[in-house]
ZALUMSE-21046 format. One record per atom (N, C-alpha, C, CB): residue number from 1; residue in three letters; atom name; x, y, z. Coordinates in steps of 0.02 Angstrom, whole numbers, plus 50000, padded with zeros to 5 digits. Atoms other than C-alpha are relative to their C-alpha. Last residue first. Glycine has a CB too. Layout:
N
[NUM; "Ala"; "CA"; [X; Y; Z]] ...
END
This chain:
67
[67; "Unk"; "N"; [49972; 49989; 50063]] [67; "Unk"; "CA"; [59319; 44050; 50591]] [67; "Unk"; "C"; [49906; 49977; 49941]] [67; "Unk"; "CB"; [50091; 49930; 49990]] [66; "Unk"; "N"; [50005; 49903; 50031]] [66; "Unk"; "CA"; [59262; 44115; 50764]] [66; "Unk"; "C"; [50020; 49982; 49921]] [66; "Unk"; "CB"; [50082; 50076; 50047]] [65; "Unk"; "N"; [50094; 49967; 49972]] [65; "Unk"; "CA"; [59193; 43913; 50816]] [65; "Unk"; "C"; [50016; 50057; 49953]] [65; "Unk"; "CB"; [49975; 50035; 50110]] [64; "Unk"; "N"; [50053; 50028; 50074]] [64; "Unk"; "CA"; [59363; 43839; 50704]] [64; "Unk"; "C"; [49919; 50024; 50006]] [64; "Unk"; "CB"; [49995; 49898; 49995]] [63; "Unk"; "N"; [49977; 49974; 50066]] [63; "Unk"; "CA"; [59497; 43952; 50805]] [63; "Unk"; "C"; [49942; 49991; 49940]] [63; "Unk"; "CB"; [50070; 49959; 49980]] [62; "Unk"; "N"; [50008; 49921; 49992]] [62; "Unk"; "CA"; [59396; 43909; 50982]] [62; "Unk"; "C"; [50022; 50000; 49925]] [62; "Unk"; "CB"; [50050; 50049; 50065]] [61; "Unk"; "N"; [50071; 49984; 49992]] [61; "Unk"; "CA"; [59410; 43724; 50948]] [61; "Unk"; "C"; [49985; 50056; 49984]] [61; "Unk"; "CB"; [49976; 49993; 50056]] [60; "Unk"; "N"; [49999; 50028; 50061]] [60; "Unk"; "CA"; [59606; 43736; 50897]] [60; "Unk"; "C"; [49918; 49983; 49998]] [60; "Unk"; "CB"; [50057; 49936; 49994]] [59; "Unk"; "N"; [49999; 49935; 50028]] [59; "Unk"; "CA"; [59621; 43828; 51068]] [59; "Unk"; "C"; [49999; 49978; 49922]] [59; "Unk"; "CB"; [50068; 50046; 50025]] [58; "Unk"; "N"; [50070; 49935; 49992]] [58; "Unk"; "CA"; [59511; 43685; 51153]] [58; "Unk"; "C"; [50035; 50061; 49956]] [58; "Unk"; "CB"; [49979; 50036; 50104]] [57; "Unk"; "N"; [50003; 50010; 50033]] [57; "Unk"; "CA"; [59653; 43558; 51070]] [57; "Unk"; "C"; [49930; 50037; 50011]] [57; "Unk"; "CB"; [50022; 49946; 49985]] [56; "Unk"; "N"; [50003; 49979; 50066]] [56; "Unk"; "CA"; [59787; 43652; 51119]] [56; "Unk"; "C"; [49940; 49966; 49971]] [56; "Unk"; "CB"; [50065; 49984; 49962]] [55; "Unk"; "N"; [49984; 49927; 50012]] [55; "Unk"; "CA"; [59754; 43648; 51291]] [55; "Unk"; "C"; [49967; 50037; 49938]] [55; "Unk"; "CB"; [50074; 50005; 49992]] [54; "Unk"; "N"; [50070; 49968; 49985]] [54; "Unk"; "CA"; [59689; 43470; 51314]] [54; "Unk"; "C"; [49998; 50077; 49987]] [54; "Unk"; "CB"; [49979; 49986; 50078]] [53; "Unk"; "N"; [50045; 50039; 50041]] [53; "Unk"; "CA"; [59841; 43403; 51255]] [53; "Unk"; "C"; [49925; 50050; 49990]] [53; "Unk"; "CB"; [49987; 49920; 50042]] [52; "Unk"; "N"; [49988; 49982; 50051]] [52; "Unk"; "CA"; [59938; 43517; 51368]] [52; "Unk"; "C"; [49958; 49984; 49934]] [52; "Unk"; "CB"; [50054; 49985; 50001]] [51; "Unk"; "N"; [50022; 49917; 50006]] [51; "Unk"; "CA"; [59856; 43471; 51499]] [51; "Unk"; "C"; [50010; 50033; 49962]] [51; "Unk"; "CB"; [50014; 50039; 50035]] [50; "Unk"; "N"; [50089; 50011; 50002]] [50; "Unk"; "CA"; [59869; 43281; 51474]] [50; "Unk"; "C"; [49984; 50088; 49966]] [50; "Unk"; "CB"; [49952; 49981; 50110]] [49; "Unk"; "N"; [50005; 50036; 50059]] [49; "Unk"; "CA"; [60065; 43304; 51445]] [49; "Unk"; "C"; [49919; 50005; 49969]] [49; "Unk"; "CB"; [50024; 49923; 50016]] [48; "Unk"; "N"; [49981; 49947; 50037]] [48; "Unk"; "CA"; [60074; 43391; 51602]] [48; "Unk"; "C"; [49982; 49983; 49930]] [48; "Unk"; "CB"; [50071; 50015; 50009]] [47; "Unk"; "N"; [50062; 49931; 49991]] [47; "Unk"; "CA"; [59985; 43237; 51674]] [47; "Unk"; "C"; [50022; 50069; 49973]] [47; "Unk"; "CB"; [49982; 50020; 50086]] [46; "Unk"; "N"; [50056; 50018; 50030]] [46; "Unk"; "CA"; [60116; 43122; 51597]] [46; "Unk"; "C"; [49933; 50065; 50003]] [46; "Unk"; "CB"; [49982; 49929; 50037]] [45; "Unk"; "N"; [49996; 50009; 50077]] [45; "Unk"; "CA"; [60260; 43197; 51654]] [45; "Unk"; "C"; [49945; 50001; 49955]] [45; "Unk"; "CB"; [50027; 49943; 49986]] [44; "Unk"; "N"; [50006; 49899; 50029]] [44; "Unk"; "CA"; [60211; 43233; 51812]] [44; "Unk"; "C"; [49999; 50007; 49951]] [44; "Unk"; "CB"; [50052; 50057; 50011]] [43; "Unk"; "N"; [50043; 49990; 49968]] [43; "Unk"; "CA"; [60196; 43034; 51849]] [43; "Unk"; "C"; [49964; 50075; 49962]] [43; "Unk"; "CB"; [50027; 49998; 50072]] [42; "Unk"; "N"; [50047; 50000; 50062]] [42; "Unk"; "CA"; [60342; 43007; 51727]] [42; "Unk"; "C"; [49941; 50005; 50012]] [42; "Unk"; "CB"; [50002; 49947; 49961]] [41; "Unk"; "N"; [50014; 49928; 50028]] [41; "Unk"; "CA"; [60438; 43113; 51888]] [41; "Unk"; "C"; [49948; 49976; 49925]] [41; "Unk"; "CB"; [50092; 50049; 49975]] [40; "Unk"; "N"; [50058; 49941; 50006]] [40; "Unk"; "CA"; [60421; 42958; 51982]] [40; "Unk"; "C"; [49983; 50060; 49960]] [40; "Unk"; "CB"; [50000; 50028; 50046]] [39; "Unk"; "N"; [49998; 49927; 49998]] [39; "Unk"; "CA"; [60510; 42812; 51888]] [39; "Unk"; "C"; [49956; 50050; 50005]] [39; "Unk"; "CB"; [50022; 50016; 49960]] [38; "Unk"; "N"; [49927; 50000; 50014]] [38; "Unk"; "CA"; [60536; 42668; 51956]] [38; "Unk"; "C"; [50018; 50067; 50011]] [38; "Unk"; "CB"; [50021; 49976; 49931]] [37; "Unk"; "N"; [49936; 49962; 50033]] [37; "Unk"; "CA"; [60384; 42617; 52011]] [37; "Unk"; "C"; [50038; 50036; 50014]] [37; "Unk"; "CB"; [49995; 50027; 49964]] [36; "Unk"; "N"; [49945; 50038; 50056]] [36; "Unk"; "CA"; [60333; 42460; 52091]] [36; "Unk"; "C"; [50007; 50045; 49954]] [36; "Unk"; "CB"; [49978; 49930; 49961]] [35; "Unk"; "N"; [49913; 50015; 49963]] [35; "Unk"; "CA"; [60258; 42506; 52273]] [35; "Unk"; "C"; [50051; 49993; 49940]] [35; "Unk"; "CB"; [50008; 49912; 50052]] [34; "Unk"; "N"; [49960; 50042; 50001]] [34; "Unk"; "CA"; [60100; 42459; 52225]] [34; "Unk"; "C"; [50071; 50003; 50030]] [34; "Unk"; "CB"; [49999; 49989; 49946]] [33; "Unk"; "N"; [50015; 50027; 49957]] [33; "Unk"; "CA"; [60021; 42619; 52237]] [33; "Unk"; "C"; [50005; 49935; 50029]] [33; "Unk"; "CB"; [49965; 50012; 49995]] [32; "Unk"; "N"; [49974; 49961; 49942]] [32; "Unk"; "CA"; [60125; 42691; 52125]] [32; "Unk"; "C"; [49978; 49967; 50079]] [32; "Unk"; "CB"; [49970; 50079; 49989]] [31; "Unk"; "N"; [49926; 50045; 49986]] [31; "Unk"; "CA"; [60109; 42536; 51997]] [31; "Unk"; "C"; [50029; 50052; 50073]] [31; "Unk"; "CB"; [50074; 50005; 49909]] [30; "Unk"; "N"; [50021; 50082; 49992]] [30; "Unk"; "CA"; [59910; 42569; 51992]] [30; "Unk"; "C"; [50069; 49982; 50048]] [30; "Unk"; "CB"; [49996; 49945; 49909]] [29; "Unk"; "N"; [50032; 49997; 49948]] [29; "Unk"; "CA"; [59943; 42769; 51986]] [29; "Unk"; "C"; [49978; 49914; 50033]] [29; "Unk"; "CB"; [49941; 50049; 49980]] [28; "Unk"; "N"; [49944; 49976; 49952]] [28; "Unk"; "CA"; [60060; 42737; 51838]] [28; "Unk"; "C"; [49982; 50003; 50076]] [28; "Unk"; "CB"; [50022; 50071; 49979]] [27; "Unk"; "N"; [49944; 50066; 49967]] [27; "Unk"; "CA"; [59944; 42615; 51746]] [27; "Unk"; "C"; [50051; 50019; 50063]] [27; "Unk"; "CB"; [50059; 49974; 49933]] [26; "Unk"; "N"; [50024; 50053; 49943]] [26; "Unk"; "CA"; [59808; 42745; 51771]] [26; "Unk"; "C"; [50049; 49949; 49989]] [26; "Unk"; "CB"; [49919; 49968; 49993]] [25; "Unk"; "N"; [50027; 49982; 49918]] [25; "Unk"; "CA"; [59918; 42873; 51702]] [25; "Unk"; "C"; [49987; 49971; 50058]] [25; "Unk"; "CB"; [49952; 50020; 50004]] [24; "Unk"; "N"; [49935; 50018; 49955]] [24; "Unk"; "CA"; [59971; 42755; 51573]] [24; "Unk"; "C"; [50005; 50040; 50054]] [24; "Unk"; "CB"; [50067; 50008; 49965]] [23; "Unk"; "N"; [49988; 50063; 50004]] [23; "Unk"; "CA"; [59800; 42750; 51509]] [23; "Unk"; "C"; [50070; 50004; 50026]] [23; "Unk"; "CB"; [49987; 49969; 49932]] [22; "Unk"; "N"; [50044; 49989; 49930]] [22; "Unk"; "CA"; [59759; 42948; 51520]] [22; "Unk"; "C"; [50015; 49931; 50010]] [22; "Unk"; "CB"; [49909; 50026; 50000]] [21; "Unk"; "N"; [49937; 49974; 49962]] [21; "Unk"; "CA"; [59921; 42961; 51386]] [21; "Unk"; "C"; [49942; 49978; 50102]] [21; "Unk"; "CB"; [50025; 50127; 49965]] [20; "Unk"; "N"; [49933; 50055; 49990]] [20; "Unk"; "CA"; [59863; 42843; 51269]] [20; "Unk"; "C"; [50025; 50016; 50067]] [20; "Unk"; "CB"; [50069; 50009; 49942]] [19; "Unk"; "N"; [50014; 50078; 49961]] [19; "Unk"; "CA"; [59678; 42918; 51280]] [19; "Unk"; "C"; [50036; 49959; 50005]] [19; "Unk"; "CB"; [49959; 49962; 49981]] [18; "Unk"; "N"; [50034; 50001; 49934]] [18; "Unk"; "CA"; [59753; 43094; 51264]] [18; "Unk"; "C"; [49971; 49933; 50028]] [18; "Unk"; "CB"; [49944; 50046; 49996]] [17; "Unk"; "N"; [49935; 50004; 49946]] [17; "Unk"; "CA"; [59862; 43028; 51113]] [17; "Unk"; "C"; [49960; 50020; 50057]] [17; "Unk"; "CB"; [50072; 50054; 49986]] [16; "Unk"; "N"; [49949; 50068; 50019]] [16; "Unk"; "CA"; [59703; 42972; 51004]] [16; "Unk"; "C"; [50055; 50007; 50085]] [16; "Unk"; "CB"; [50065; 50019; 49896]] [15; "Unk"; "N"; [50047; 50063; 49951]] [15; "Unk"; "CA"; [59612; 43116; 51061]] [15; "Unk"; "C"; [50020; 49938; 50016]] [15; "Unk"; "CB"; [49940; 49979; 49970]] [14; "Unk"; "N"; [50014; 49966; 49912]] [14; "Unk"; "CA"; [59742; 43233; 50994]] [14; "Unk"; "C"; [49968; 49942; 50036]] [14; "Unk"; "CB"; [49935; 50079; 50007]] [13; "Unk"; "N"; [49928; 50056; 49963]] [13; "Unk"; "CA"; [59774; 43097; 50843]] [13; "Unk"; "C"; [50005; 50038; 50050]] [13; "Unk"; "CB"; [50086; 49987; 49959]] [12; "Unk"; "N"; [49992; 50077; 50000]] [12; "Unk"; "CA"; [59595; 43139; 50778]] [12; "Unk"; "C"; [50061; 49974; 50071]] [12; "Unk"; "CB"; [50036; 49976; 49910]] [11; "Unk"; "N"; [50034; 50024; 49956]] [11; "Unk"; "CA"; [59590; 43335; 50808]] [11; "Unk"; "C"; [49997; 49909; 50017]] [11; "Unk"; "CB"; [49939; 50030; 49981]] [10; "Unk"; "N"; [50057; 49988; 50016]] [10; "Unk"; "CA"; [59743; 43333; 50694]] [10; "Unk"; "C"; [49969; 50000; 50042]] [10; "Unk"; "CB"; [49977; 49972; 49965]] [9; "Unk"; "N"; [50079; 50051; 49993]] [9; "Unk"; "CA"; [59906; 43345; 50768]] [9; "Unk"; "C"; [49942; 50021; 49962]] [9; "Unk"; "CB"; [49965; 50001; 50078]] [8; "Unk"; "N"; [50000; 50036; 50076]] [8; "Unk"; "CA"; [60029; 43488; 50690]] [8; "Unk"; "C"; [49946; 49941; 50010]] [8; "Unk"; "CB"; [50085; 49963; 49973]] [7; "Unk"; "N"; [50029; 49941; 50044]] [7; "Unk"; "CA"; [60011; 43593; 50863]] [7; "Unk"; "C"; [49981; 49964; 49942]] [7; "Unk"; "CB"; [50052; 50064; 49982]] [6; "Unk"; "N"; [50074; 49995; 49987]] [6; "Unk"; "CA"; [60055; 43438; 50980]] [6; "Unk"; "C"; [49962; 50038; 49953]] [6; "Unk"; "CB"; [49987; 50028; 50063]] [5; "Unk"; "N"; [50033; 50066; 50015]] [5; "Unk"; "CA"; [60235; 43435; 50910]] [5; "Unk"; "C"; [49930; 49976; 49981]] [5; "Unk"; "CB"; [50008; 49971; 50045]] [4; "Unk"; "N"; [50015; 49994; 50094]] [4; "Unk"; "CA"; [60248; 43607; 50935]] [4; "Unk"; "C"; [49991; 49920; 49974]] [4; "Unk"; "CB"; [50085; 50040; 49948]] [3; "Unk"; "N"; [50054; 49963; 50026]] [3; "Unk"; "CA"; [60204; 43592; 51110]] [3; "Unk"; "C"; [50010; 49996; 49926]] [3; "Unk"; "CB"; [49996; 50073; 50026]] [2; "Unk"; "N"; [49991; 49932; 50019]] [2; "Unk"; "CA"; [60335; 43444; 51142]] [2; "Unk"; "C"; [49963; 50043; 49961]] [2; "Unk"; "CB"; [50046; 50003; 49976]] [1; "Unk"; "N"; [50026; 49982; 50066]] [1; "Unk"; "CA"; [60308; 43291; 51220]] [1; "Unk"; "C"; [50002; 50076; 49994]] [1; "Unk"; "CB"; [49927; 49972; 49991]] 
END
C-alpha cells in the first residue's frame, strides 16, 4: 500500500484498514507457524503496512490538536 494512498483516507477507513491489516497478520503468524505459507515477505508486508497506517494517522491527529 502506498503512502499517498493512505493520506486521502479518512480517520474512519484508517481504522477500518488497520483492523484488516492486524487480521491477516494474525492469519499470517497462524499459517507461519503451521508450516503453510507461501508467501514470506507478505509477513513484512503487512506489518510495514501497520506502521505506516499508524503513522499517518497520529500525524493527521497532531494537524487537528494545533489546528
Amino acid at each position: 500500500m502506498k503512502t499517498s494512498d493512505i493520506r486521502v483516507m479518512t480517520p474512519d477507513q484508517l481504522s477500518d484498514e488497520l483492523l484488516k491489516l492486524k487480521k491477516e497478520q494474525f492469519n499470517l503468524r497462524f499459517q507461519r507457524a503451521t508450516g503453510q505459507l507461501e508467501n514470506t515477505a507478505r509477513v513484512r508486508q503487512v506489518r510495514r503496512d501497520i506502521a505506516r497506517i499508524k503513522t499517518i494517522a497520529a500525524e493527521k491527529r497532531a494537524a487537528e490538536a494545533k489546528a
